[in-house]
N, C-alpha and C positions, 0 to 999 in steps of 0.2 A: 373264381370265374370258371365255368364248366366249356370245356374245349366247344362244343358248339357256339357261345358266347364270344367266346376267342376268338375262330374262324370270323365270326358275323363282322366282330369291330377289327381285323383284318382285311377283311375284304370292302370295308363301305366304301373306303375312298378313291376306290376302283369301281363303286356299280355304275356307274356312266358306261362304261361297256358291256354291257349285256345287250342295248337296243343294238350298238353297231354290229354285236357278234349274229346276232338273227339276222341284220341285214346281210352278212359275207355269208351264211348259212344258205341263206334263201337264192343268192346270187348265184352261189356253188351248184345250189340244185338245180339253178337254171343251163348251167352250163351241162352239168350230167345228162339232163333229160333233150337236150338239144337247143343250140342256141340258133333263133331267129335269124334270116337275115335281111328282115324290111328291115327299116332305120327307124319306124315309127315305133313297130313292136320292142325292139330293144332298147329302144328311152323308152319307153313307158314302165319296160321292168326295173330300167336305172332308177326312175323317178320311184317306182316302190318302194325297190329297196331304201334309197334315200330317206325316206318319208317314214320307215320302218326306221332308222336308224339315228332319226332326230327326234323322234317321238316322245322323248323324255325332255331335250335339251328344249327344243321347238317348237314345242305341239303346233302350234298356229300354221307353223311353215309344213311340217308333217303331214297336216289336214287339207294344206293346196294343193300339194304333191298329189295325194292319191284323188283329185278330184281332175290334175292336169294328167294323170295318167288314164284314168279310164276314156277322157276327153280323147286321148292319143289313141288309143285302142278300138273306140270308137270309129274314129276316122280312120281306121285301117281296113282294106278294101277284101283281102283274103282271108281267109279261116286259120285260126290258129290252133295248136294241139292244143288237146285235153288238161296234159302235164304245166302246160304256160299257163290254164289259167287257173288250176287249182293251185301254183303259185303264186299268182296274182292273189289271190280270193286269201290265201292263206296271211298274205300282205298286207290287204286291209283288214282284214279281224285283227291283227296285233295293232296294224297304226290305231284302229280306232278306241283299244284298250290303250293302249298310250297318253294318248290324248284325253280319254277323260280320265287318266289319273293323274296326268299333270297338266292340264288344261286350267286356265279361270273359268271363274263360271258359266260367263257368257257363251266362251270355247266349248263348255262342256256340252251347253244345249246343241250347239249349233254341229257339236259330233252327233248327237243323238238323230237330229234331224236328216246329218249324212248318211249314219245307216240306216233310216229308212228312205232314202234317194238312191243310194247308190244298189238296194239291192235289185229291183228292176231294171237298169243298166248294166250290175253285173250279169244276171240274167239272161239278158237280151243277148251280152257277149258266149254266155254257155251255150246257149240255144241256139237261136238266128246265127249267130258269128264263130257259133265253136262247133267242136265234133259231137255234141251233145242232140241228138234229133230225137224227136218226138212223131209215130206213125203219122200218115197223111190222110184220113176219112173224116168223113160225113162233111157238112155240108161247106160251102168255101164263102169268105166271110172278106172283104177287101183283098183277097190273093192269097190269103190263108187257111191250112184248113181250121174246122172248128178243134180237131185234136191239137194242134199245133199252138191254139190259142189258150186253151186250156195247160196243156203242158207248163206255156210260159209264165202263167199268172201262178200255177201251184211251183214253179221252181224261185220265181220272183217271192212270194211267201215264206219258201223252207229258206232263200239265201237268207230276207228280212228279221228272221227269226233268230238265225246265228251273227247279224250283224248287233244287232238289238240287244241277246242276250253277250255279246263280246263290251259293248258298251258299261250296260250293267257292271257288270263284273268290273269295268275301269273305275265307273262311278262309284263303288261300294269301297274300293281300294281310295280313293280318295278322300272319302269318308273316315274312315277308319285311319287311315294317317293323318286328317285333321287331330282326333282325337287325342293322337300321337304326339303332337305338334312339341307340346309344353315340357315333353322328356326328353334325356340327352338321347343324343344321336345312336342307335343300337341298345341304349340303356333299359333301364327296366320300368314297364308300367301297371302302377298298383301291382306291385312286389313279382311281377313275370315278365319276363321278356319279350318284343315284341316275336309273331311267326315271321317264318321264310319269306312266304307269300308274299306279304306287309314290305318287310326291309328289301326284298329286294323293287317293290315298287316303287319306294318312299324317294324324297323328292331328292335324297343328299345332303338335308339340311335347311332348304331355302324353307321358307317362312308360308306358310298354308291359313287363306283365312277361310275360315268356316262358322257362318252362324245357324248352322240347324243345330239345335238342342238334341234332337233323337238323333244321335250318330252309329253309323251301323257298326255292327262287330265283324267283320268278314270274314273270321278264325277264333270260334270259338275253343276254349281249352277244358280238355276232357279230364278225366280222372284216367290211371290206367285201366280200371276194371270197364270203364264207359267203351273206351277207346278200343280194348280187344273183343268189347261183344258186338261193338259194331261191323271188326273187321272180319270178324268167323263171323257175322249173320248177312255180310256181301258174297263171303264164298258160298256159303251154304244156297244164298239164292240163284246165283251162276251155276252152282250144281245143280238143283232141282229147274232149273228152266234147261240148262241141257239136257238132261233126264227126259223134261217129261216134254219141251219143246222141239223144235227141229235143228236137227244136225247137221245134212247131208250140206251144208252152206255154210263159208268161210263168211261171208257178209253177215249171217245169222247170228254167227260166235263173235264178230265183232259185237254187232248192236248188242247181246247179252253181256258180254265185258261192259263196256260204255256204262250200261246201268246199273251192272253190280258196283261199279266204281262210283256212281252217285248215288248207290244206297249208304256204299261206305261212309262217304261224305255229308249224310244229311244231317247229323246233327253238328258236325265240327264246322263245315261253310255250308247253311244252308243256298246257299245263292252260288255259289261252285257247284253245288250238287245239282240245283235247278237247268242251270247252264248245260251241263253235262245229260241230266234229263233230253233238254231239246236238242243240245246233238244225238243224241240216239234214236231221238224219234226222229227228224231228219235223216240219220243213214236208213231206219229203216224203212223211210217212204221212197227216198231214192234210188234203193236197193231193189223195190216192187215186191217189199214182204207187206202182208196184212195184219191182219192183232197177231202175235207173239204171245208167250207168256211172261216173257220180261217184263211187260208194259206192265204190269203190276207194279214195277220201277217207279214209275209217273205217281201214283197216290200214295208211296211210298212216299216220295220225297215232295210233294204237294203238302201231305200232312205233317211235313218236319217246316217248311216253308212257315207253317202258321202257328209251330208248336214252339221254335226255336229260332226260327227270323224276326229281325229287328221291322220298324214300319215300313220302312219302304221291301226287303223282299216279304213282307207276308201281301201288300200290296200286288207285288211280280209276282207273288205266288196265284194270287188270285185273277189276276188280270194271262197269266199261262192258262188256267182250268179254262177260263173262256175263250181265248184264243184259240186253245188246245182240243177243247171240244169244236169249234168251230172245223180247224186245220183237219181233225182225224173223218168227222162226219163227210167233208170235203172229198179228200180221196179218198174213202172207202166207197163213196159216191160214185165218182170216175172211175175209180180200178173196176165195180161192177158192173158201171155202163160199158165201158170198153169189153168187160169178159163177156157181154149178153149181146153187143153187137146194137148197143142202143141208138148209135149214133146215124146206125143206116135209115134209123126211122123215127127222126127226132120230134119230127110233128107232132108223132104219135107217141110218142114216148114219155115228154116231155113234163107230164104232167106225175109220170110215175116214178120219176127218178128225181121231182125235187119234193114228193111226199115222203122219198126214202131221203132223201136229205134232210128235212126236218125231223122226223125219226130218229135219226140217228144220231143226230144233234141234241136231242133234247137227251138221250141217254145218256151222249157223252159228260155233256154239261152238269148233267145229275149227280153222274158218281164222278166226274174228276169235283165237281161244288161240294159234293159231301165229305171225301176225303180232306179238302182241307178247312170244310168247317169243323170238323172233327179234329184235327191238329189244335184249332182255335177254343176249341171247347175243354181240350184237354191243357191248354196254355192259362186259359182260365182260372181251371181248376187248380191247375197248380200255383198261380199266383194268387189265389183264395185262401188256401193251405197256408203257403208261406205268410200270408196276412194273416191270418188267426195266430198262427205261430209267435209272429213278430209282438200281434196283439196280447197275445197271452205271457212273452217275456218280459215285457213292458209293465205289465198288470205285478208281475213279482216282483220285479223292481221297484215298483209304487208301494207295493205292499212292505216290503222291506223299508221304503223311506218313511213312509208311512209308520212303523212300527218303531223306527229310530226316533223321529219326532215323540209318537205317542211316551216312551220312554222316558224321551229327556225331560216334557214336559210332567210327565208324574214326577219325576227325580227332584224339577223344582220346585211342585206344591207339596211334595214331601217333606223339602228343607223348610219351607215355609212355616210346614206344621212342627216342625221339629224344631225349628228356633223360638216359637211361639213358646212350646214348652219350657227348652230349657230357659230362655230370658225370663221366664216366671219362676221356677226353681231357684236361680239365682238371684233375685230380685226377695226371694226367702230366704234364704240364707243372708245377704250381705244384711236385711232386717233384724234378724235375731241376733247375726252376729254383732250389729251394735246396738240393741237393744241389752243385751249379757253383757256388755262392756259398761254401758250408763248405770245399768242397775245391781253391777259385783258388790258394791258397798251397801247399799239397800236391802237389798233382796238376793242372799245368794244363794238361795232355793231357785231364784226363775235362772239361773245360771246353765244347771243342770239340766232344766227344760228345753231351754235353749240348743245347748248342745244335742241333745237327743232327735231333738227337731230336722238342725243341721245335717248331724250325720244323716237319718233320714231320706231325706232333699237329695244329698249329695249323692244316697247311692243311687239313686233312682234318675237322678240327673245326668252320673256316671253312663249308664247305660243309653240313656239319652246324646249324649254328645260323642258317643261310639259308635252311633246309627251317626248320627250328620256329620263326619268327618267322612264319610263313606261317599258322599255328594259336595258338588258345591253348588252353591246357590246363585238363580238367576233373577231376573226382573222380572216385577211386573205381572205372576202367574197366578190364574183363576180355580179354584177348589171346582169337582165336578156337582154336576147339577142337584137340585131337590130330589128328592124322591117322587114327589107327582110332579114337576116338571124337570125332566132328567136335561136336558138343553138350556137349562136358564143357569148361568154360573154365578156362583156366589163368592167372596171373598173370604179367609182365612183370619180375620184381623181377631176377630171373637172370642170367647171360649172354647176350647178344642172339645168335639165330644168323642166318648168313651163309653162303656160297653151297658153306663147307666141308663146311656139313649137311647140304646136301641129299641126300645118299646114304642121308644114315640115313630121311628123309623118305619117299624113295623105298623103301626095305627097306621101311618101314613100309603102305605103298599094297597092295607088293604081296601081305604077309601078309594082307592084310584083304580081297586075291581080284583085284586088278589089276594084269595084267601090265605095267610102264611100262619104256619104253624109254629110256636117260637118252644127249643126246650132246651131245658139248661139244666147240666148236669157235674154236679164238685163246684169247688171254690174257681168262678167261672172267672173272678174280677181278682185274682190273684196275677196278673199282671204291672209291667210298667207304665207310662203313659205314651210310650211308644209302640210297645205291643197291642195297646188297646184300641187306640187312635187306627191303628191296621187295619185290627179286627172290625172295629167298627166300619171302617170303609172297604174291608172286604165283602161283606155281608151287605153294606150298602148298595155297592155295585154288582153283588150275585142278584138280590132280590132287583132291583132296578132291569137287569135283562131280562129277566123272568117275566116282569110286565112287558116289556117292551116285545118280546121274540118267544115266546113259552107261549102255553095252553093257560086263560084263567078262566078257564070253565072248570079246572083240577088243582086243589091248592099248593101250595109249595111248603116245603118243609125247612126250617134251620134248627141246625142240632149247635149246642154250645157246650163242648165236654171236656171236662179236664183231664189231661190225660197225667199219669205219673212218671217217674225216671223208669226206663227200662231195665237197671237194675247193673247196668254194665257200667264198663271205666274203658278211660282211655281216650282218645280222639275218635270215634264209634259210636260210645252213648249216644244216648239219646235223654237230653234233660226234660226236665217237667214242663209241659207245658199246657195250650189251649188246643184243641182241635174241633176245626169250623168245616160243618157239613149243610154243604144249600144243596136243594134238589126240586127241580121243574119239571114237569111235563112239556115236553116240547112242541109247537105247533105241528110239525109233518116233518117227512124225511126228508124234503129238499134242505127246510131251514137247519138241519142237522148238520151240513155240512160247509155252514156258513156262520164264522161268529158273527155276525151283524150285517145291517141292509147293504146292501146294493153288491152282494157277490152275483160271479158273472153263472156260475153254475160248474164253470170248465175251472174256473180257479178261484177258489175261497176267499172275498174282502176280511183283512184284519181289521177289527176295530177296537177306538180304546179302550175296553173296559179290561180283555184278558190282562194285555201287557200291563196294565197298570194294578192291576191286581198280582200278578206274579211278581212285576217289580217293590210293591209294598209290603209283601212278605217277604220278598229276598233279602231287602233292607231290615225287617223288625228279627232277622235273624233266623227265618222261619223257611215256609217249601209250599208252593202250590201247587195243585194239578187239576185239570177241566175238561171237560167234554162229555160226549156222550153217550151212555150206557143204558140199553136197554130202553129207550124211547124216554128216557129220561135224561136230563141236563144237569148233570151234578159237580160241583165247584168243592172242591177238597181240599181246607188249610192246617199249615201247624204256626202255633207262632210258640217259641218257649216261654217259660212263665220266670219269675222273677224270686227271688230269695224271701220267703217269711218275713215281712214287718219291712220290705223294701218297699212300699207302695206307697203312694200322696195319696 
């Protein structure tokens, strides 16, 4: 177990405290930054922290807490610091990730629904109730001015956005620990352990039911090489947007971190990374920066959102682009109106400054929608890829099973043919040899005959029952087809043929539209009956593809040549035998790389004729070899020949 491992299943039965440790964090800050002293304002922070520090144990009770607190804050009649309520705000972002990672489900929506309630209300307490003010012009609207109205609805949107995307980020955590569910506690799943992120959310143990089938992955696991080019191509961008961005602002270098930290992250959590996207774009609207060059950040991690997010954030990713175009068209809108003084002449204006809102919107919408259809296109592709891939392994594995079948099955109409033989050899021999017994007193001239005969039989039968011990024999197997109809199967029961047929084979090729050339050369039927029985069928099934997959508008050639001993000794020689030469003209070059129908192009279909052809010479003792040479289709056998006067 690797010390990280250790640590983790060390520390599980202690993560119950982590929520209280934020809550004594958050309480500490309060006291730093200055403590309250309404009685309204200091429950309300109790009840935060509180609601902070049941979040896991309680969700339910956690989620009334921060809805009795704002309530209390609410009803508090003085203004509070800046510092009180970025701790509050800080308060609910974590309750409301709490809550939807240990929340049911119905908890979960009704968080969802919280953060978009509560960010208006929050809001209202930055604005109206805090030290947060917004200038006071143009025109005045129930007691407000029109700035001050605007201010509030674009701060009620940026908090909405960080409550929504804090939710997310719970929801996706409890997703991904559904997932988790059915592994031991800290253990390993599908052979990895789970992230930090994960175990420190996960529930403890208690029992998670989850029926969405698409579960997200919320930490994805990188390779090393994935992992350091992501993290040198975050700095590199935090470099070149300092470079070529603006400096002279601490707020500036923050937002530019912010984004280099969710370029970092976009393909390991795309949905952390998105997250972190709308914080940055949130500090830098509420900072008063305009386009940056960071924002390149945003289609950066928009296109990881749809390239490497599960359905729901490729979903948030896309539903961010619209939002996001909406939000940025928005204030760039205002921050213009405001710098040009539009609001002193709104009458007048009015019409110019929401043509430049639509504008600006339909740009934005453009290129944040293309960036992450383009994530999506390139997810595609890759899942295309790996499908043809998967396709094409598959196809070699058929092919393989495929070529083991075709195999066995030759192996057993080989025994077939081979037992035909020898049971007639011996059904000679046991004849003569009582035939030479009845007629020793008689005739014992036919004695001599007899014998002659026997031995004969025997040697030839010898070489026969050397080939069939080499296989054993299955049920039930079909010879392959006619020559003019190659698919029609025949049975083995017959006379076996031999190399005397092959004429008639040949007749038969060429009625069926191929002209074959037949030439025979030496003592071609100096053969066994198992050498010939090959021959024959290897010549069968060269000329049969020849029709079927060849050119017969060009005739085909079979050569029959005897070849002699090469003259050598030893385990080396080469003994006497037959050597079979078929040669086709082959339809085109596609079919060249395909022994038979239906290959796919990318990967060649085996069909039965080679393997049974190679295995029938392997058997008769012999070597084949096939393919194609020079736009021609040429099938190359040896089979050896058999001893002088060993023939039936």
């Amino acid at each position: 177990m690797s010390s990280r491992r250790r640590l983790l299943s060390a520390l599980a039965p202690h993560r119950w405290v982590l929520e209280p440790a934020l809550a004594v964090v958050l309480f500490g800050a309060w006291f730093v930054t200055g403590l309250p002293f309404d009685i309204a304002a200091a429950l309300a922070l109790v009840f935060y922290c509180a609601a902070v520090a049941l979040s896991r144990t309680l969700p339910g009770v956690a989620l009334g807490l921060i809805w009795v607190a704002v309530l209390l804050e609410l009803t508090e009649q003085s203004s509070l610091r800046g510092s009180f309520r970025v701790i509050a705000a800080i308060a609910v972002v974590v309750a409301l990730v709490g809550v939807a990672s240990h929340g049911g489900r119905v908890l979960r929506w009704l968080d969802l629904a919280s953060a978009i309630l509560l960010a208006p209300a929050t809001a209202y307490l930055f604005t109206v109730r805090g030290d947060l003010k917004f200038p006071q012009f143009g025109p005045v609207i129930g007691g407000y001015y029109t700035s001050q109205g605007v201010g509030f609805l674009l701060m009620s949107l940026l908090l909405a956005v960080i409550f929504v995307a804090a939710w997310l980020l719970g929801f996706l955590v409890a997703r991904q620990r559904a997932a988790q569910a059915g592994s031991a506690e800290g253990g390993v799943v599908g052979g990895q352990g789970p992230s930090v992120l994960v175990w420190l959310a996960s529930s403890g143990g208690a029992e998670v039911a989850e029926d969405d089938a698409d579960r997200a992955q919320l930490v994805r696991r990188l390779t090393r090489t994935q992992l350091t080019v992501d993290i040198v191509g975050a700095v590199l961008f935090q470099v070149f947007c300092l470079l070529v961005g603006e400096q002279d602002r601490a707020a500036a270098f923050l937002v530019i971190t912010v984004f280099a930290v969710a370029v970092a992250l976009r393909r390991m959590s795309p949905a952390v990374a998105l997250s972190l996207a709308w914080l940055a774009a949130v500090l830098q609207m509420t900072t008063g920066h305009s386009i940056l060059v960071s924002d390149l950040g945003v289609l950066i991690v928009l296109y990881a959102t749809a390239a490497y997010g599960d359905r729901v954030v490729r979903a948030a990713g896309l539903i961010s682009a619209g939002i996001g175009a909406f939000v940025a068209a928005l204030y760039l809108t205002v921050t213009a109106a405001v710098a040009q003084g539009y609001y002193d002449l709104l009458s007048s204006q009015i019409a110019s400054v929401a043509l430049q809102f639509a504008f600006l919107f339909v740009v934005s919408v453009t290129v944040l929608g293309l960036s992450w259809v383009l994530g999506l296109l390139v997810r595609t592709w890759r899942n295309a890829r790996a499908a043809r891939r998967a396709r094409d392994e598959a196809e070699l594995v058929r092919d393989r099973a495929v070529e083991d079948v075709v195999v066995e099955q030759e192996r057993t109409r080989i025994a077939r043919d081979m037992h035909d033989v020898v049971a007639h050899s011996l059904a000679v021999v046991i004849a003569q040899a009582d035939g030479a017994r009845y007629a020793r007193q008689s005739d014992p001239d036919a004695v001599d005959e007899a014998l002659a005969t026997i031995a004969s039989t025997a040697r030839s039968a010898l070489g026969d029952v050397r080939v069939l011990l080499a296989e054993l024999r299955a049920s039930g197997p079909t010879g392959p087809g006619l020559p003019g109809d190659p698919d029609r199967p025949v049975a083995h029961d017959g006379p076996q043929p031999s190399l005397a047929d092959l004429e008639l084979t040949v007749d038969h090729i060429r009625s069926a539209g191929l002209d074959v050339r037949l030439e025979r050369t030496g003592a071609v039927e100096r053969l066994g009956s198992a050498q010939q029985l090959a021959a024959y069928r290897i010549v069968q099934e060269a000329l049969t593809n020849a029709l079927r997959h060849g050119d017969t508008s060009r005739p085909a050639s079979v050569v029959l040549a005897e070849e002699p001993a090469d003259g050598g000794s030893g385990p080396g020689a080469r003994p006497p035998g037959l050597v079979i030469t078929v040669r086709n003209t082959m339809r085109d070059s596609i079919e060249s790389t395909s022994t038979g129908p239906g290959g796919t192009g990318s990967v060649p279909r085996v069909g039965h004729g080679l393997p049974g052809m190679r295995e029938r010479a392997s058997l008769a003792g012999g070597s084949l070899t096939a393919g194609p040479v020079e736009g021609e289709f040429v099938v190359s056998a040896f089979l050896p020949g058999a001893p002088v006067g060993a023939t039936t």
